[in-house]
N, CA, C and O of each residue as an XYZ file, in Angstrom:
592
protein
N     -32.998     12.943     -0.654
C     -32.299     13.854      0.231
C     -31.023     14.316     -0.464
O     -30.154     13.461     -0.629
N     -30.715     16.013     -1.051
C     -29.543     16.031     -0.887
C     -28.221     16.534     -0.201
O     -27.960     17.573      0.405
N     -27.775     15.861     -0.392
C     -26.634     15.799      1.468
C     -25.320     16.998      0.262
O     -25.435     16.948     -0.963
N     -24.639     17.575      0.689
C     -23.873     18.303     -0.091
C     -22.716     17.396      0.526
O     -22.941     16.626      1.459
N     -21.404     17.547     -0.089
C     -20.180     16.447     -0.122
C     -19.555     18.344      0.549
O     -19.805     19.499      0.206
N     -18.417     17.489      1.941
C     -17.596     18.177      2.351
C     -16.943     19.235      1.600
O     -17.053     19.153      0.377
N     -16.394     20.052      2.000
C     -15.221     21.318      0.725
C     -14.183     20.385      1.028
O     -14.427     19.473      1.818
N     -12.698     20.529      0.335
C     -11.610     19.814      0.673
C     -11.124     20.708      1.820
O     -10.781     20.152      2.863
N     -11.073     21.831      1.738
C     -10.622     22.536      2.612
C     -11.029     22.096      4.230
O     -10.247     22.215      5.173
N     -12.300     21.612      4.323
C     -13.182     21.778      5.624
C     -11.981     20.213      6.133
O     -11.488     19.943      7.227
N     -11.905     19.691      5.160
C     -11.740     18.231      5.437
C     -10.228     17.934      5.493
O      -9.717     16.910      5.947
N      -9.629     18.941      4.985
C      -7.794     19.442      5.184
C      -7.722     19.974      6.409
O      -6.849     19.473      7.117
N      -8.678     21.252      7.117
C      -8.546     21.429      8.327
C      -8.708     20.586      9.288
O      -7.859     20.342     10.144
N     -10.551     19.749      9.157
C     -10.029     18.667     10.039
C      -9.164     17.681     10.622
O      -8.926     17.233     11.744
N      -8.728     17.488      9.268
C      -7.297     15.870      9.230
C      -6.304     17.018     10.510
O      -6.097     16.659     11.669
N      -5.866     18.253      9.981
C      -5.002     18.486     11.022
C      -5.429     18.509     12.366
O      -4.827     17.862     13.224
N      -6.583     19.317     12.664
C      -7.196     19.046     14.037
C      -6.875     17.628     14.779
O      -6.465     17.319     15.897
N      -7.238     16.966     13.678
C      -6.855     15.264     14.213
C      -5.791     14.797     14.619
O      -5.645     14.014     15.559
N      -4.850     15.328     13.817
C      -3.548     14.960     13.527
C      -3.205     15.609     14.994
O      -3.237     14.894     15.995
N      -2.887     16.950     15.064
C      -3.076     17.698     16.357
C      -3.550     17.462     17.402
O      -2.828     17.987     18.249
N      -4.624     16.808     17.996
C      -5.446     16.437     19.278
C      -4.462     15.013     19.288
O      -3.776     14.689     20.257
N      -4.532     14.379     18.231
C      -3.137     12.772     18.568
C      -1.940     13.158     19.168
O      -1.517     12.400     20.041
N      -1.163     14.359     18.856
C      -0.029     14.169     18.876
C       0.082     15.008     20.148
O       1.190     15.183     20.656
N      -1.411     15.716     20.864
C      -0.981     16.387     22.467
C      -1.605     15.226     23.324
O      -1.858     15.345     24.523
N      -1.917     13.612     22.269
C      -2.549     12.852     23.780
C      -3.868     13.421     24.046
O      -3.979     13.869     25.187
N      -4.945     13.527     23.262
C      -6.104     14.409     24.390
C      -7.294     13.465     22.795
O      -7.367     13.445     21.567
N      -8.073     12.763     24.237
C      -9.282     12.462     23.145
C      -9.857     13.151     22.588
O      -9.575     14.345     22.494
N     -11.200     12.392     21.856
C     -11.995     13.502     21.589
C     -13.064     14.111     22.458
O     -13.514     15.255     22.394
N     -13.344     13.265     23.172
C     -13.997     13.587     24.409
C     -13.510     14.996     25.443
O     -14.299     15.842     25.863
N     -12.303     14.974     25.652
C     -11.025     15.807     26.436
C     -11.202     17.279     25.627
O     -11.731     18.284     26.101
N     -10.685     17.152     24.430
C     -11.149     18.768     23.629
C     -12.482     19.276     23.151
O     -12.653     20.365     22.604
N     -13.763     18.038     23.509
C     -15.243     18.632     23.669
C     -15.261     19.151     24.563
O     -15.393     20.372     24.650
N     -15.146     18.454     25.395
C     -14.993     18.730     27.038
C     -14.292     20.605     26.859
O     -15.020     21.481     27.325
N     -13.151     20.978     26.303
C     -12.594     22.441     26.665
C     -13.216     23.076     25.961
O     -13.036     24.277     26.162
N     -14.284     22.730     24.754
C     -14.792     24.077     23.687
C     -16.618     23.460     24.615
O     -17.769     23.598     24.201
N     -16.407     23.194     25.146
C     -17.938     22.914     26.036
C     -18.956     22.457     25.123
O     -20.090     22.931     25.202
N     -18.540     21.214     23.906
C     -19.499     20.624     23.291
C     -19.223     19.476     23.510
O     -18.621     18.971     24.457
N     -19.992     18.724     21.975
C     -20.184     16.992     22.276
C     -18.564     16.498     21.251
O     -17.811     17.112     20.495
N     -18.631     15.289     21.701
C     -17.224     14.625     21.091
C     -17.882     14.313     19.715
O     -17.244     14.054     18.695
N     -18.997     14.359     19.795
C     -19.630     13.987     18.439
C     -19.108     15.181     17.582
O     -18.201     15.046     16.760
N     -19.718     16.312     17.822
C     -19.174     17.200     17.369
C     -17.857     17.442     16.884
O     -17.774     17.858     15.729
N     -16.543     17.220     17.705
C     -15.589     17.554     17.358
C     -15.348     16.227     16.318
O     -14.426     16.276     15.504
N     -16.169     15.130     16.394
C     -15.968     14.276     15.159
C     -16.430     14.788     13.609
O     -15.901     14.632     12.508
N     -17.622     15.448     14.029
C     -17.664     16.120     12.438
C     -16.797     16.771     12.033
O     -16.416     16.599     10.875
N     -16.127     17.859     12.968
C     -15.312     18.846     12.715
C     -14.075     17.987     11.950
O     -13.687     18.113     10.789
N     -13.548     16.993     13.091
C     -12.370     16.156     12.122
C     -12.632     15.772     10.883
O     -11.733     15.929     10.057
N     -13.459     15.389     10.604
C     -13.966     14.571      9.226
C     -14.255     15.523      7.965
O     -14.204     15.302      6.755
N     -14.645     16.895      8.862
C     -14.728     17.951      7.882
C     -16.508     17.933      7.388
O     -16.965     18.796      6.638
N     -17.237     16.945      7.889
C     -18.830     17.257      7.392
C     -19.481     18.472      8.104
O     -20.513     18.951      7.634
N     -18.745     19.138      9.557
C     -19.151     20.894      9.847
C     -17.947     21.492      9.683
O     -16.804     21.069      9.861
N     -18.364     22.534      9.319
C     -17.377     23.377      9.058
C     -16.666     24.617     10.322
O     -17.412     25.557     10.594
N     -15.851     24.589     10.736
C     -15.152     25.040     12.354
C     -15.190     26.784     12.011
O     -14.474     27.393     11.216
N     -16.005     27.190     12.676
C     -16.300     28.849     12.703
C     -14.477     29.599     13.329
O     -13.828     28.811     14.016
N     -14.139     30.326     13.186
C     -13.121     31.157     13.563
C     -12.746     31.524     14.793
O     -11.595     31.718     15.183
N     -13.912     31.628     15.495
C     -13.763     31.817     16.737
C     -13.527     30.530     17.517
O     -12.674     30.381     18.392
N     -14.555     29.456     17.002
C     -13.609     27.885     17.324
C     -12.132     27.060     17.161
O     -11.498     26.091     17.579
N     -12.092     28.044     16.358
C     -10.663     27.231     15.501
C      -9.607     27.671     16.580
O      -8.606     27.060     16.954
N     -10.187     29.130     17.060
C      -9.079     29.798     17.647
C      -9.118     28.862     19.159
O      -8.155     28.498     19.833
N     -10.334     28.670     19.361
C     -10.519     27.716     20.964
C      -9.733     26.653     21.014
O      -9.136     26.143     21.962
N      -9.797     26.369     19.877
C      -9.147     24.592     19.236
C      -7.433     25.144     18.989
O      -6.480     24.514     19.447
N      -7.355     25.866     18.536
C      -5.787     26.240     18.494
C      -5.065     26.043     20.206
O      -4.173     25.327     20.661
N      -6.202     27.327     20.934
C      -5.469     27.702     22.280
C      -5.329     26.086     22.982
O      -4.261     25.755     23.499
N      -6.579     25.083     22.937
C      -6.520     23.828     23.197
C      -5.195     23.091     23.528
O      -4.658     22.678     24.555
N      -4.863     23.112     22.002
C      -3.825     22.067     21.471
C      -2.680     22.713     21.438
O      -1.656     22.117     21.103
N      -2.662     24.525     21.907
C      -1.229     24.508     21.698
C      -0.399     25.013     20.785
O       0.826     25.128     20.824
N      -1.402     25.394     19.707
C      -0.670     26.202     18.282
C      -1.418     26.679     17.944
O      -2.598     26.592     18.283
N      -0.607     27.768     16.641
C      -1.851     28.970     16.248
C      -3.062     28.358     14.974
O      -3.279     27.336     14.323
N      -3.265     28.858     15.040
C      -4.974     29.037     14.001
C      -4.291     28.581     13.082
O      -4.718     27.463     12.794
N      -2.813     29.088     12.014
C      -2.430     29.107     10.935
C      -1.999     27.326     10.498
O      -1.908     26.802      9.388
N      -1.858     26.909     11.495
C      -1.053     25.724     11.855
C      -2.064     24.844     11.042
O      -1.506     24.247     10.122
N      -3.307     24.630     11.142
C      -4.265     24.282     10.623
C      -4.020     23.840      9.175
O      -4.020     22.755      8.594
N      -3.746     25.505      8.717
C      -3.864     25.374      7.257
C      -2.794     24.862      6.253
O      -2.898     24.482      5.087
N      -1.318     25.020      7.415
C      -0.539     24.580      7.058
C      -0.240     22.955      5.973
O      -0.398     21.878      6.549
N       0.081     22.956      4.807
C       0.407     21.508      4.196
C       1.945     21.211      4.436
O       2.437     20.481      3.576
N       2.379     21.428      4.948
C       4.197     20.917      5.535
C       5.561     21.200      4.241
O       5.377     21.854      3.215
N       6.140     20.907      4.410
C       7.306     20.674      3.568
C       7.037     19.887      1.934
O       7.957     19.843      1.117
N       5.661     19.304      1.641
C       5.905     18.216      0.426
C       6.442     18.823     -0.717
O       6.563     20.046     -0.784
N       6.696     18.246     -1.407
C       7.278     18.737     -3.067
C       5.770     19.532     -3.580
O       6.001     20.557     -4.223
N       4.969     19.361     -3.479
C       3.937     19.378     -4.130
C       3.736     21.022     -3.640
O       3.772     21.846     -4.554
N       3.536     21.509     -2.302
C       4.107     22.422     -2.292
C       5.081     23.340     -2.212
O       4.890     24.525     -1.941
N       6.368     22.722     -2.490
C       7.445     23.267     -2.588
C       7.214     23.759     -4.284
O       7.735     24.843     -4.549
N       6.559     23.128     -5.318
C       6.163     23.423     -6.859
C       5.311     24.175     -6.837
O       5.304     24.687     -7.956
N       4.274     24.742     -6.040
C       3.492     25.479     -6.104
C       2.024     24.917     -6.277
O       1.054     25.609     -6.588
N       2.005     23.430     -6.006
C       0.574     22.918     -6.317
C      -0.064     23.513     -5.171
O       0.428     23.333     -4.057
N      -1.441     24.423     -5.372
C      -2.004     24.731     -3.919
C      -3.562     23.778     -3.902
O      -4.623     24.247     -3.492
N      -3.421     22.629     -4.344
C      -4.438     21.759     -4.226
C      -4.172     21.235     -2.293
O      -3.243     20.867     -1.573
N      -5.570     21.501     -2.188
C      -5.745     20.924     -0.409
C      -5.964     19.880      0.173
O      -6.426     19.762      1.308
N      -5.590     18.888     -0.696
C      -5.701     17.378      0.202
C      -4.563     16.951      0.549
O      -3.490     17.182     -0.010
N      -4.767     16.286      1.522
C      -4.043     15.622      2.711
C      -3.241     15.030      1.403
O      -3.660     14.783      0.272
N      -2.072     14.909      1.918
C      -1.178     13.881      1.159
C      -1.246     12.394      2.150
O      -1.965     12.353      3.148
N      -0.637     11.552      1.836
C      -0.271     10.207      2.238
C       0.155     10.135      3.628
O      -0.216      9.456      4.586
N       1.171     11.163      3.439
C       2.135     11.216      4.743
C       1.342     12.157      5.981
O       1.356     11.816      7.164
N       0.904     12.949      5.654
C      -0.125     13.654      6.309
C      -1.185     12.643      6.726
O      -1.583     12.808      7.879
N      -1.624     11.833      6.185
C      -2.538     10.881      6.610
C      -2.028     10.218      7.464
O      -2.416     10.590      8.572
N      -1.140      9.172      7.516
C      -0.130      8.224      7.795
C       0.224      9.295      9.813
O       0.364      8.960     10.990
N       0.208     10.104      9.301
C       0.754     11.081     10.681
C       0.188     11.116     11.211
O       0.508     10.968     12.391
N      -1.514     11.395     10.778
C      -2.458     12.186     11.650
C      -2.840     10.612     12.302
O      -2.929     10.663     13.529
N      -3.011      9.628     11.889
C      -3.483      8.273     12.195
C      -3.072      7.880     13.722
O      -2.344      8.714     14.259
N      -3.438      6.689     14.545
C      -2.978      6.301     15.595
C      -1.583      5.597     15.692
O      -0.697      5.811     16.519
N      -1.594      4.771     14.728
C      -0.180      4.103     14.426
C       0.866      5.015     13.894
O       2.057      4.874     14.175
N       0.225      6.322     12.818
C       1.926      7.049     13.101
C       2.199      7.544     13.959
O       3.355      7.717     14.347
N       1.186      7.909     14.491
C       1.590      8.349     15.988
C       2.513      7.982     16.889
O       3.436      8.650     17.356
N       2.007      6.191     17.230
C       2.618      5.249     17.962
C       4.353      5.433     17.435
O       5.382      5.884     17.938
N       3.833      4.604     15.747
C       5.319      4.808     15.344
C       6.650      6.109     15.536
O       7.787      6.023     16.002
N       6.000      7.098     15.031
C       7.069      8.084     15.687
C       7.200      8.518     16.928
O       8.058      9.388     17.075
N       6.645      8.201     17.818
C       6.833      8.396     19.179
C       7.768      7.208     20.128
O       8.236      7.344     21.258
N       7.833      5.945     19.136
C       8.284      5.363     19.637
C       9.909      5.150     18.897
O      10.893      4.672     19.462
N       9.809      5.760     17.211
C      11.237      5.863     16.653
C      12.101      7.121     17.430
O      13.323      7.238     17.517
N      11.098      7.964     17.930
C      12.243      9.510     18.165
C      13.062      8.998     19.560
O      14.053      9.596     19.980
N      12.335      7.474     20.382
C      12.912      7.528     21.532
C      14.125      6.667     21.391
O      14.616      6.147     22.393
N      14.743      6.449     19.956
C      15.558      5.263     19.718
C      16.820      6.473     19.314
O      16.975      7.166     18.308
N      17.586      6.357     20.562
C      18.874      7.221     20.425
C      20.222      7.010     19.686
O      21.063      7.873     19.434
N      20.262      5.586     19.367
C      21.075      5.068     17.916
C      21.038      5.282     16.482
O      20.378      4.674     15.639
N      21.772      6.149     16.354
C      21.552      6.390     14.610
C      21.693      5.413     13.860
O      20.949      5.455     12.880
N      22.522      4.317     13.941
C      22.839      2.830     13.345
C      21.553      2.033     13.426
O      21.117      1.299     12.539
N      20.985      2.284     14.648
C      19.588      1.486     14.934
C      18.274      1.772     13.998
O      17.390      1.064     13.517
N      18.585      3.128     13.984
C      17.737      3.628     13.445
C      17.732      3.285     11.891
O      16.632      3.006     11.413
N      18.791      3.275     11.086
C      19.253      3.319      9.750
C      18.830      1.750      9.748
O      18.091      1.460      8.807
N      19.074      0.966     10.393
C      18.542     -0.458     10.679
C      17.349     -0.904     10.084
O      17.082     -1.504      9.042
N      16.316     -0.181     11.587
C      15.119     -0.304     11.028
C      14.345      0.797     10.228
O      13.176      1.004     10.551
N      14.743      1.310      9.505
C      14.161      2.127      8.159
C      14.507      0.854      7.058
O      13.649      0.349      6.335
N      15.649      0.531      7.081
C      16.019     -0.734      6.425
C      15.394     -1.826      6.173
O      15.166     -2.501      5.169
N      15.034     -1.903      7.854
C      13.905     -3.302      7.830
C      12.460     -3.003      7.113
O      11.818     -3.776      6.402
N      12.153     -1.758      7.471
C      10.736     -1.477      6.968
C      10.438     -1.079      5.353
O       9.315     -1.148      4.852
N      11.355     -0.754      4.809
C      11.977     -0.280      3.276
C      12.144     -2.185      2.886
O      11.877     -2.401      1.704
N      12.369     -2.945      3.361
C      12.300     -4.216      2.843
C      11.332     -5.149      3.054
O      11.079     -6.068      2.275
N      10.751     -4.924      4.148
C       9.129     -5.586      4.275
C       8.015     -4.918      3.228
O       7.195     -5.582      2.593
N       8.140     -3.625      3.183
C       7.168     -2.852      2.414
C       7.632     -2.954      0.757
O       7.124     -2.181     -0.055
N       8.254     -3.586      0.500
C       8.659     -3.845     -1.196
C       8.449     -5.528     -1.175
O       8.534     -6.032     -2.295
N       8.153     -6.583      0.078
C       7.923     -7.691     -0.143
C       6.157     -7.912     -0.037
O       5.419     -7.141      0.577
N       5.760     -8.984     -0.687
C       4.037     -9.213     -0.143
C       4.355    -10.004      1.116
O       5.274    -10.783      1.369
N       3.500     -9.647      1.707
C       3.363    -10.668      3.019
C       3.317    -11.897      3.527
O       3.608    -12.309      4.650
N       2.678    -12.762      2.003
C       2.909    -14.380      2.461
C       4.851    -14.774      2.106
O       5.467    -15.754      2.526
N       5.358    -13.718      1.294
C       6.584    -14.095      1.268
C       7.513    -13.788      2.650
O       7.785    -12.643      3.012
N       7.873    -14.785      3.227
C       8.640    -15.042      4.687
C       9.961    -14.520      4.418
O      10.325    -13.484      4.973
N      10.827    -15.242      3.493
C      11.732    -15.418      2.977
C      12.416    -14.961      1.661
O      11.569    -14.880      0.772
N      13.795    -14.601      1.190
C      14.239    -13.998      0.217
C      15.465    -14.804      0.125
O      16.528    -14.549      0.691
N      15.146    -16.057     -0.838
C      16.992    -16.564     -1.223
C      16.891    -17.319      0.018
O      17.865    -17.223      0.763
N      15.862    -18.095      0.424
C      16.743    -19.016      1.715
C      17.056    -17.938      2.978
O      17.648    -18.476      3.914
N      16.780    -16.620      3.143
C      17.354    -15.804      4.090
C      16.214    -14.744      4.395
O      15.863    -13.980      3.496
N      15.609    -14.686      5.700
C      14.782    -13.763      6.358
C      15.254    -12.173      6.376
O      16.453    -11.955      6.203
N      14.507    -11.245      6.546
C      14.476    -10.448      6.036
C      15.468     -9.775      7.222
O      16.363     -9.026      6.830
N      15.333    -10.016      8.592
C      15.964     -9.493      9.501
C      17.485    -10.228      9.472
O      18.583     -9.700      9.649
N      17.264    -11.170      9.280
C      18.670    -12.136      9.180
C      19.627    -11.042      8.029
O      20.825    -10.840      8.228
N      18.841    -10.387      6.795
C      19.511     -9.985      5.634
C      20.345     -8.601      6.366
O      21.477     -8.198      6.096
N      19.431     -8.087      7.302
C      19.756     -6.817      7.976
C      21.170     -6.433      8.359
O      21.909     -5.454      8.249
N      21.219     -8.168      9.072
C      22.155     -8.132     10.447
C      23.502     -8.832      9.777
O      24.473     -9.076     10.494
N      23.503     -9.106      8.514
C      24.513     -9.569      7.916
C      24.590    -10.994      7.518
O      25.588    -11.418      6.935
């Protein structure tokens, strides 16, 4: 059997679709449900193995709330700020479209302390440079190092 491998493109639009249906709250079930198909469906579409016709994209735009272009959009990275017009998802784009960045920034934007905040970027900038069985640094926990 041969199966043809996604375009990057199909699979750059999806990630945002994804990214997009997370961040208005709406399953996948919820935006089958408004383009009057299966959730299965809108799973290929995310994944990028069908490819989203124009007139869908636009259904899927009005859906969620933003235009068609939004889609194609790759954000602010360096990569295109240099002019790379290669179409894969970067890291952070991944990291976004996911359930946990989700969680995570929805739950950092509600933290109205800038000190707090500078805190825990701190904390997480020092867990993420340690391995995990290491508890400790010098006799001193990592939150303990935070707080002085």
């Amino acid at each position: 059997m041969n199966t043809k491998a996604p375009s990057q493109i199909d699979v750059f639009v999806g990630s945002r679709v994804r990214m997009r249906r997370l961040m208005a709250g709406l399953s996948q079930e919820k935006l089958a449900d408004g383009l009057g198909i299966t959730f299965q469906q809108v799973q290929k579409y995310e994944k990028g193995t069908n490819r989203i016709g124009a007139s869908r994209l636009q259904a899927i735009a009005n859906i969620l709330g933003v235009h068609p272009s939004f889609f194609f959009q790759e954000g602010d990275d360096a990569a295109a700020r240099n002019g790379d017009t290669t179409r894969e998802p970067s890291e952070i784009s991944s990291f976004v479209s996911s359930k946990e960045g989700i969680a995570l920034n929805r739950a950092f934007l509600k933290i109205t302390d800038p000190v707090l905040r500078k805190k825990i970027i701190s904390l997480v900038a020092a867990v993420a440079q340690t391995p995990e069985t290491e508890s400790t640094r010098t006799g001193m926990s990592h939150a303990q190092d935070l707080h002085g």
